[in-house]
C-alpha distance (Angstrom), angle and dihedral (degrees) to the residues before:
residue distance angle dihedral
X1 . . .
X2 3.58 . .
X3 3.90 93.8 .
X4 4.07 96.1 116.7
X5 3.78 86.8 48.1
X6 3.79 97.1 61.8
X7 4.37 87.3 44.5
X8 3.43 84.5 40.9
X9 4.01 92.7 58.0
X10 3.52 95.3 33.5
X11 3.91 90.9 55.3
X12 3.90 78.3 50.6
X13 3.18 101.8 43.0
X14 3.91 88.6 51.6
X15 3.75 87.0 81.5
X16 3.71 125.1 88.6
X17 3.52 105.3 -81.2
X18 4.19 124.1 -175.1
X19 4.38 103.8 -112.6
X20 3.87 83.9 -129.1
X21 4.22 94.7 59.0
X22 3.84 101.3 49.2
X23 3.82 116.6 -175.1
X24 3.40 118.9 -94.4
X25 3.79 128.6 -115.2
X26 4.13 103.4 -103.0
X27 4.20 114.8 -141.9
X28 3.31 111.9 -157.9
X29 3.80 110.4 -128.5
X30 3.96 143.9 -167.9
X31 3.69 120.9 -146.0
X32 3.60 126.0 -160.9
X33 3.81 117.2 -149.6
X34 3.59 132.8 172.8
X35 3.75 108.5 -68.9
X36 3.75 116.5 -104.2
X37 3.89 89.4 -5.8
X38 3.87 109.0 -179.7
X39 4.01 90.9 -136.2
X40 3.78 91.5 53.2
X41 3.64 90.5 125.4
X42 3.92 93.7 50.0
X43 3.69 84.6 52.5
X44 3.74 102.0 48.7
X45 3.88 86.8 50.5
X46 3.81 91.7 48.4
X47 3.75 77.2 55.4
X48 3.42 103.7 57.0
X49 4.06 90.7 38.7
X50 3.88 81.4 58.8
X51 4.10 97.7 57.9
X52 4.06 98.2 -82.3
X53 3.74 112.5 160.5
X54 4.12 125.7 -152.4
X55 3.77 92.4 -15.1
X56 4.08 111.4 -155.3
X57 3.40 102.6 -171.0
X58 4.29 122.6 -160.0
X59 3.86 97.6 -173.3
X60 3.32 96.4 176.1
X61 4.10 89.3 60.4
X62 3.68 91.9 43.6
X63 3.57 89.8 -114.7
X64 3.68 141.6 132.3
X65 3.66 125.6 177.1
X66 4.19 129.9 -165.2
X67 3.56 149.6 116.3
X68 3.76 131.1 -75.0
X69 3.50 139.2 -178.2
X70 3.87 108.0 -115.6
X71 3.67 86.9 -122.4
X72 4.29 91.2 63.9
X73 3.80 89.8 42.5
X74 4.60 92.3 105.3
X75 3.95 86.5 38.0
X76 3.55 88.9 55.4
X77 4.11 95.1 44.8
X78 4.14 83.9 45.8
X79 3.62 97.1 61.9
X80 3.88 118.8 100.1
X81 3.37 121.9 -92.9
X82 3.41 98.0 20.5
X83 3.87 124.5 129.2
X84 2.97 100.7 -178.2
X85 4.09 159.3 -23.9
X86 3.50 122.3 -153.3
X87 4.05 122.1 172.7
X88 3.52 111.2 -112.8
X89 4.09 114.2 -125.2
X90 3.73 128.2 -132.0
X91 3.53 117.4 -113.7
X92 3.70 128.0 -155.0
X93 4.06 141.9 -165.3
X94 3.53 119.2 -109.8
């Protein structure tokens, strides 16, 4: 998990960026909303407005998954409708 955040910034990052505003490090969350809400749209835009990254959303599951800069992580768990947002871990073979 997390993979298509670290393309994601790097594709970001491949613009010209000021040395003083470095990119932030993108988490890749899951957010929980109310399943088959009828403002789902309302609250995936919300989303985005609050720092949400390549949202994939599965409406029917009540779930929408994307990538965040840790600083948007509370303005993503404040936004209406919302459940909740938890950062997705990275998993690894043994």
């Amino acid at each position: 998990a997390g993979g298509w955040c670290r393309r994601l910034r790097a594709k970001v990052g491949a613009k010209a960026q000021p040395m003083s505003d470095p990119l932030p490090e993108l988490l890749a969350v899951t957010i929980r909303i109310a399943p088959s809400s009828p403002a789902l749209d309302a609250i995936v835009d919300a989303l985005v407005h609050a720092g949400l990254g390549r949202a994939e959303v599965h409406g029917r599951l009540g779930i929408i998954n994307g990538c965040v800069a840790p600083a948007a992580l509370e303005a993503l768990r404040a936004v209406d409708g919302v459940v909740s947002v938890r950062q997705d871990g990275q998993y690894r073979a043994l």
